[in-house]
C-alpha positions in Angstrom: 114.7 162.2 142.7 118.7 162.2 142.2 120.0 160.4 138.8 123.4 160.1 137.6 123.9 159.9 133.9 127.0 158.1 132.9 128.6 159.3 129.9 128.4 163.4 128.7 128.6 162.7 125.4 125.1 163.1 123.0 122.6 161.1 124.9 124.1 161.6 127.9 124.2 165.4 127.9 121.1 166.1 126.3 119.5 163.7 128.4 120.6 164.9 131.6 120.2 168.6 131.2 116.6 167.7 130.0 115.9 165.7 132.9 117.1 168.6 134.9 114.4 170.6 133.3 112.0 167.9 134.4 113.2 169.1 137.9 115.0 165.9 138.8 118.4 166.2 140.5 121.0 165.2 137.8 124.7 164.4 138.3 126.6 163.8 134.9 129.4 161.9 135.5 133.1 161.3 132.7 136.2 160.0 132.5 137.6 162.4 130.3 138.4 165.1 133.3 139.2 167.9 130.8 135.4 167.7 129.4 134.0 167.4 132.6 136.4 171.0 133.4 135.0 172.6 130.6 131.6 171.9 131.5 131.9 173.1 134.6 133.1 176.6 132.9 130.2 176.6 130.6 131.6 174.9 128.0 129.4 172.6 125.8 131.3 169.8 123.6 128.7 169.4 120.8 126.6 171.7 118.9 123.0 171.3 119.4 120.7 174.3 119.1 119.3 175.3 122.6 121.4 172.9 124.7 124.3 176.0 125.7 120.8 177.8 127.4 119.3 174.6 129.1 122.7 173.2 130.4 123.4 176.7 131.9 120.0 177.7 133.6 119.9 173.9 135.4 123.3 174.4 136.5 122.7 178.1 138.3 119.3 176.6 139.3 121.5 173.7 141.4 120.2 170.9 139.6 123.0 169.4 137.1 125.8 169.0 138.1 129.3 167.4 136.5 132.0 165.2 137.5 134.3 162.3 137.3 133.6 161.2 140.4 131.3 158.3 139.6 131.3 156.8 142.8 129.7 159.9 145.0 127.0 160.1 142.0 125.9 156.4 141.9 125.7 156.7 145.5 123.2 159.0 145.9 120.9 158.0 142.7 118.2 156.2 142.5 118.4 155.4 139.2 121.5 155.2 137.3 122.1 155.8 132.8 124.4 154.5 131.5 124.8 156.4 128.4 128.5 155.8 127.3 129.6 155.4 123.8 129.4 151.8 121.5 131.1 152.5 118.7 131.1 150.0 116.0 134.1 147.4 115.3 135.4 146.6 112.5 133.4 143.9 111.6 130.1 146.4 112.7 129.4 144.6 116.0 129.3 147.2 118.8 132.8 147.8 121.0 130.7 147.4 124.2 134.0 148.2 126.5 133.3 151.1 127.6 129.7 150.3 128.3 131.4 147.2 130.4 133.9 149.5 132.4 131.0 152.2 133.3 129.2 148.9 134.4 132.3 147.2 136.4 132.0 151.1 138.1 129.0 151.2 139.1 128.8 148.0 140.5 131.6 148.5 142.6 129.9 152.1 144.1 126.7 150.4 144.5 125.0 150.7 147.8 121.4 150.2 148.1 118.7 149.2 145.4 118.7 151.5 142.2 117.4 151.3 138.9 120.3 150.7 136.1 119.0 151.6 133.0 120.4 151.1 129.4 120.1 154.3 127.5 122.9 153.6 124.9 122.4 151.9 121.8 123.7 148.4 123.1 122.8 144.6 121.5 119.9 142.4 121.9 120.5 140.8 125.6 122.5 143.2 127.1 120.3 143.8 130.0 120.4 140.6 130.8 124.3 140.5 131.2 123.9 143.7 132.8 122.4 142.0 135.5 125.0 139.3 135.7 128.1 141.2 135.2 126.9 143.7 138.0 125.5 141.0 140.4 129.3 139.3 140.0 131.1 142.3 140.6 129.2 143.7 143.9 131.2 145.4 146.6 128.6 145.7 149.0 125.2 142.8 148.3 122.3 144.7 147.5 119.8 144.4 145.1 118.7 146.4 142.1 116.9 146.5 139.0 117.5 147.0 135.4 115.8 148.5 132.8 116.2 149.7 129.0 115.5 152.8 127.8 116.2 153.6 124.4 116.9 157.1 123.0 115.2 158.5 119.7 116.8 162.0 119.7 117.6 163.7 116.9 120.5 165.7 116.1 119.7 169.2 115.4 115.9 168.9 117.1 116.9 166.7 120.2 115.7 168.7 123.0 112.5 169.1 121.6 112.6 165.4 121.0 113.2 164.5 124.8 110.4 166.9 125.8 107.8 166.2 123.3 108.7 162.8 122.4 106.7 160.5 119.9 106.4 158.2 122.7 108.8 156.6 126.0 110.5 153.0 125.7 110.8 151.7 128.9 112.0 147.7 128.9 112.5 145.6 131.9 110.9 142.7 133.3 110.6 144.8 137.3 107.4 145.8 138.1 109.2 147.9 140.8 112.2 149.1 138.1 109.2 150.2 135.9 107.1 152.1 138.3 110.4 154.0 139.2 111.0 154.3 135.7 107.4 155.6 135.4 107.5 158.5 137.9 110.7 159.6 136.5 108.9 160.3 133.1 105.9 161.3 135.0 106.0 165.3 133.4 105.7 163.5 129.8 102.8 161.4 131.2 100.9 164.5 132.2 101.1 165.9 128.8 99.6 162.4 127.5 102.9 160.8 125.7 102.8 157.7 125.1 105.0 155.4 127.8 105.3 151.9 126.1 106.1 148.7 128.7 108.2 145.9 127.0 110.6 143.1 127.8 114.2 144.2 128.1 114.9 142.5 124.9 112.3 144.2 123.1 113.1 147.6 124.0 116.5 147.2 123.0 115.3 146.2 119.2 112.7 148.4 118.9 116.1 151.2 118.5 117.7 149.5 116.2 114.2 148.1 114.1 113.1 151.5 114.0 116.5 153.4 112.8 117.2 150.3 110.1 113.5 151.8 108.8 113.4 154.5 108.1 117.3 154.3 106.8 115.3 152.1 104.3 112.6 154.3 103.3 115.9 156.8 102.9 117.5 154.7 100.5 114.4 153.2 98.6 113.6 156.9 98.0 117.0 157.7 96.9 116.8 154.7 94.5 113.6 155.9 92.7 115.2 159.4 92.2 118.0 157.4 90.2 115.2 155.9 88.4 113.3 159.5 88.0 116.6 160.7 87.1 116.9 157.9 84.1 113.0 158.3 83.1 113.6 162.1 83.1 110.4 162.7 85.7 110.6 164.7 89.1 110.7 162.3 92.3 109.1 165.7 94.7 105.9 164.6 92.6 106.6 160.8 93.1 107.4 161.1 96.8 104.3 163.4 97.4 102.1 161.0 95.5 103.7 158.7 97.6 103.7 160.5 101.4 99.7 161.5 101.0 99.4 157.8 101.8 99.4 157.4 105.4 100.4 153.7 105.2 103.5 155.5 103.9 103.8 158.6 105.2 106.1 161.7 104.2 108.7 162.4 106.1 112.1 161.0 105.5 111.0 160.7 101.6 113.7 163.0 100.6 116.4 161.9 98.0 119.7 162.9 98.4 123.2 161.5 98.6 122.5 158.9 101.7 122.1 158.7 105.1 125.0 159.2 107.8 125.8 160.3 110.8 126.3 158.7 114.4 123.1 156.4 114.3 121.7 154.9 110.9 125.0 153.5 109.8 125.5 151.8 113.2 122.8 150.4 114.2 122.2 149.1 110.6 125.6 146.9 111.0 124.7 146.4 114.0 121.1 145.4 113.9 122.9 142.7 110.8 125.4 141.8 113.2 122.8 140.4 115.8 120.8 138.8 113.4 123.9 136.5 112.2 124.5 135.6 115.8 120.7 134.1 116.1 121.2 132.6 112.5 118.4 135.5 110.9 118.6 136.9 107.5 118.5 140.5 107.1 118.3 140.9 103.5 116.9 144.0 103.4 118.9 145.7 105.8 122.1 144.5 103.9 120.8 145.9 100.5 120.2 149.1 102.4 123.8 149.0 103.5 124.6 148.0 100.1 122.9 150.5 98.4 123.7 153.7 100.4 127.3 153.1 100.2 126.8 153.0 96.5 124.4 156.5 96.3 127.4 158.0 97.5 129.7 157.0 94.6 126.6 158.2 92.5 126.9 161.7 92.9 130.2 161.8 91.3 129.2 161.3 87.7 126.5 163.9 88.5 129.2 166.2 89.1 131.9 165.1 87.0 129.3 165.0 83.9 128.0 168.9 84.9 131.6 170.0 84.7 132.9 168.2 82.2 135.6 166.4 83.7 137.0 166.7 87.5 140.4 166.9 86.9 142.3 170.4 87.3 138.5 171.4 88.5 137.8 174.2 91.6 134.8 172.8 93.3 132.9 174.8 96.3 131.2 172.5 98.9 128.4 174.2 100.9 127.8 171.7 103.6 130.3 169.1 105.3 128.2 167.8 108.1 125.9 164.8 107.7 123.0 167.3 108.5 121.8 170.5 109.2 121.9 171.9 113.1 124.5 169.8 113.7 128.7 169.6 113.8 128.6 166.1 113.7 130.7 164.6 110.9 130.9 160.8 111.6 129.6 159.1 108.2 128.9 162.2 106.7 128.5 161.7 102.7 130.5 165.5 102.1 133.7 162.9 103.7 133.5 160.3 100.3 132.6 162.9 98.3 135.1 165.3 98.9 137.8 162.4 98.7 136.5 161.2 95.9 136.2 164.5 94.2 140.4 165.1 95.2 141.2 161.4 93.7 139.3 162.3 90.5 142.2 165.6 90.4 139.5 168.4 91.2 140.3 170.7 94.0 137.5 171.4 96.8 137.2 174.7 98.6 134.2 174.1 101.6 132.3 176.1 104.2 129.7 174.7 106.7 128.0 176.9 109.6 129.5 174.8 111.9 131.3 171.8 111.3 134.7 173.1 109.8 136.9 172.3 113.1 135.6 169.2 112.9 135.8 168.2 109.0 139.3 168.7 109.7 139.8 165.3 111.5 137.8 163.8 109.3 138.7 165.1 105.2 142.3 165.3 104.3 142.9 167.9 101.3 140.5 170.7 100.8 140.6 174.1 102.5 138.6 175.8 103.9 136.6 179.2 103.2 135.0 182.2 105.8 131.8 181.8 104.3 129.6 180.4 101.4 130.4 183.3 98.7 134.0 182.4 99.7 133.8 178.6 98.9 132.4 179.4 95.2 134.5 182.4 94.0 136.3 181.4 91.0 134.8 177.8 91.5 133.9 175.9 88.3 130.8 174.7 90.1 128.9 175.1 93.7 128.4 171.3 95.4 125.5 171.2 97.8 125.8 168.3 100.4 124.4 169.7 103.5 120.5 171.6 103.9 121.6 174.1 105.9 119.1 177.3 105.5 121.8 179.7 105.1 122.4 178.0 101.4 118.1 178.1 100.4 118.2 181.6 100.2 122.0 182.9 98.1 122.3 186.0 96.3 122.3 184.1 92.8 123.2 187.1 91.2 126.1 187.5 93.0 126.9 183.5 93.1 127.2 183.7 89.1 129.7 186.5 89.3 131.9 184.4 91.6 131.8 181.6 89.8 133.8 180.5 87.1 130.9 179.2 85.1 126.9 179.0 86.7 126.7 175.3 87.6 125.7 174.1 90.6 124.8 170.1 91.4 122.5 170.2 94.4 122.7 166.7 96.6 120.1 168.0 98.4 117.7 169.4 96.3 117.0 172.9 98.1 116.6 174.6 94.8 113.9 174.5 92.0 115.9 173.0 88.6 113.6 175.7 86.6 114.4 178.5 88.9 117.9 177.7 88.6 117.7 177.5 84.7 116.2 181.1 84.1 118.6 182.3 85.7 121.0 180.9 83.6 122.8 178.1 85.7 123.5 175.0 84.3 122.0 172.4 87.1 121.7 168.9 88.6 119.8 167.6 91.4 119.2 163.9 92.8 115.9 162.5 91.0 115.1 165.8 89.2 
């Protein structure tokens, strides 16, 4: 089977090279000419562990293949991702017009029945105006079908998401779009995932239902380790006591200084912002707006209180990106921190594995160090804001010499508070 993947960003890269794997013939197709160049040359945009290896093995194996040519790749696909960018507005409604020019494209290069298939995060009723828009904007008449097919990769673990999946969305209202649909994801049917048939409308809120959840159980965590924090009791026990029941579950039960990157905040505004337009109430999803914003500002009494004052203050950041194995920075809590740390007169020295390069287009003041022990020497305190493993395991001997006084405030709470203490470091965690 040939597919063409529109879009080589995220989804669309890590998507295609993973169908590649699958042994399907995959032609990722861009606008941008100078991404699609490097590319070609080996070069992979975005960090994501293990992607570098797959992207190059299916390309000397013949199977994926780049270009801006998206005319020559929707010809010869059967089925055809569109997996461009949404980005959110202003107001949090997604800009869709991208997603409409890839559209307008593909209609135009059209020429024989294919599958369309949403894989972007895109609004409630979106497939339906696919259908319309691309049925209005034929150059040759043919017919198709369309389908959604919602992504649930995460960043730092998404190729192992995309093989071993939880389970495959697959939205349309075709019997012949699904059953296409269906033998494409036919290796993840041998290993018994589960393949879930919906409406089109369906599929396209299961995305955002299921990211505005568990950015919930995020926050409600983060809000009992304020409330551990005022009570002066540990919220590890709480959230254990609480994960052991499976009604609840344990994983994304760990406090820290709120969600970010490119999903949770916008499909939260997002998942709002269709909700107003049927006349629905989100209240909970606008408190969990609400009250992330505000776990960020949070953190900076934790720090300002350990130090004793911000102003004329060296801070060292370990961390910049919203999350480990990754360099994405969009919505990253290190970005308000950082800036709120520099408008409170403190000065911020930072290192992250990965994500410097990008920071830069994203912080405005700090600078930047070769490594951890770099970021702390002569600091009046260490900052942890991202889990990277390279920061469980310092020399703490070493890290008190550095410092200007041993006192480190740990967003992320990698680090046991009475560990830290016999060692002599004054410290401060989130709920501890």
């Amino acid at each position: 089977m040939h597919i063409a993947v529109i879009g080589t960003g995220y989804v669309g890269l890590v998507s295609g090279a993973c169908f590649a794997e699958f042994g399907v013939d995959v032609t990722c197709v861009d606008v941008d000419s100078l991404k699609i160049e490097k590319l070609n040359n080996g070069e992979i945009p975005i960090y994501e562990p293990g992607l570098d290896q797959l992207v190059d093995k299916n390309v000397r194996d013949g199977r994926l293949h780049f270009t801006t040519d998206i005319a020559s790749a929707v010809k010869q696909a059967k089925v055809v991702f569109l997996a461009v960018g949404t980005p959110p507005k202003e107001d949090g409604s997604p800009d869709m017009s991208y997603y409409q020019q890839a559209a307008l494209d593909v209609a135009r290069a059209m020429n024989g029945y294919k599958v369309l298939v949403t894989k972007s995060t895109v609004p409630i009723g979106t497939g339906n105006w696919l259908r319309k828009f691309v049925s209005e904007n034929l150059a040759v008449e043919t017919d198709f079908g369309v389908a959604s097919n919602p992504e649930f990769l995460r960043e730092g673990a998404a190729i192992d998401d995309f093989m071993r999946p939880d389970r495959v969305v697959i939205g349309s209202n075709e019997p012949q779009a699904i059953e296409i649909m269906k033998e494409l994801y036919r290796p993840l049917y041998l290993i018994e995932t589960p393949i879930v048939i919906t409406s089109l409308e369906a599929a396209e809120l299961i995305k955002y239902a299921a990211n505005a959840f568990l950015a919930t159980k995020i926050t409600f965590i983060n809000e009992i380790a304020n409330l551990c924090d005022a009570i002066g009791c540990d919220v590890h026990d709480v959230a254990r006591g609480m994960g052991m029941d499976n009604r609840i579950g344990r994983k994304f039960l760990h406090p820290g200084p709120g969600y970010g990157g490119s999903c949770f905040p916008k499909d939260t505004r997002a998942l709002t912002t269709v909700a107003d337009q049927f006349g629905v109430e989100t209240l909970i999803v606008d408190a969990v707006i609400e009250a992330n914003d505000r776990q960020r500002d949070a953190m900076i009494p934790k720090i300002e209180k350990l130090v004793g004052g911000l102003s004329g203050k060296q801070i060292g950041m370990l961390g910049l990106s919203f999350k480990p194995e990754t360099d994405d920075m969009r919505e990253s809590p290190a970005i308000d921190i950082a800036h709120k740390l520099i408008e409170k007169g403190a000065s911020v020295k930072a290192f992250d594995p990965v994500a410097m390069d990008e920071a830069k287009h994203f912080i405005n003041g700090i600078d930047y160090a070769s490594d951890e022990y770099e970021a702390i020497d002569g600091a009046d305190a260490i900052v942890i804001v991202t889990e990277w493993n390279q920061f469980r395991a310092l020399d703490m001997e070493r890290v008190k010499g550095l410092l200007r006084s041993p006192k480190i405030a740990d967003l992320r709470n990698i680090y046991e508070p009475e560990d830290m203490r016999a060692l002599g470091f004054e410290y401060v965690g989130v709920g501890r």
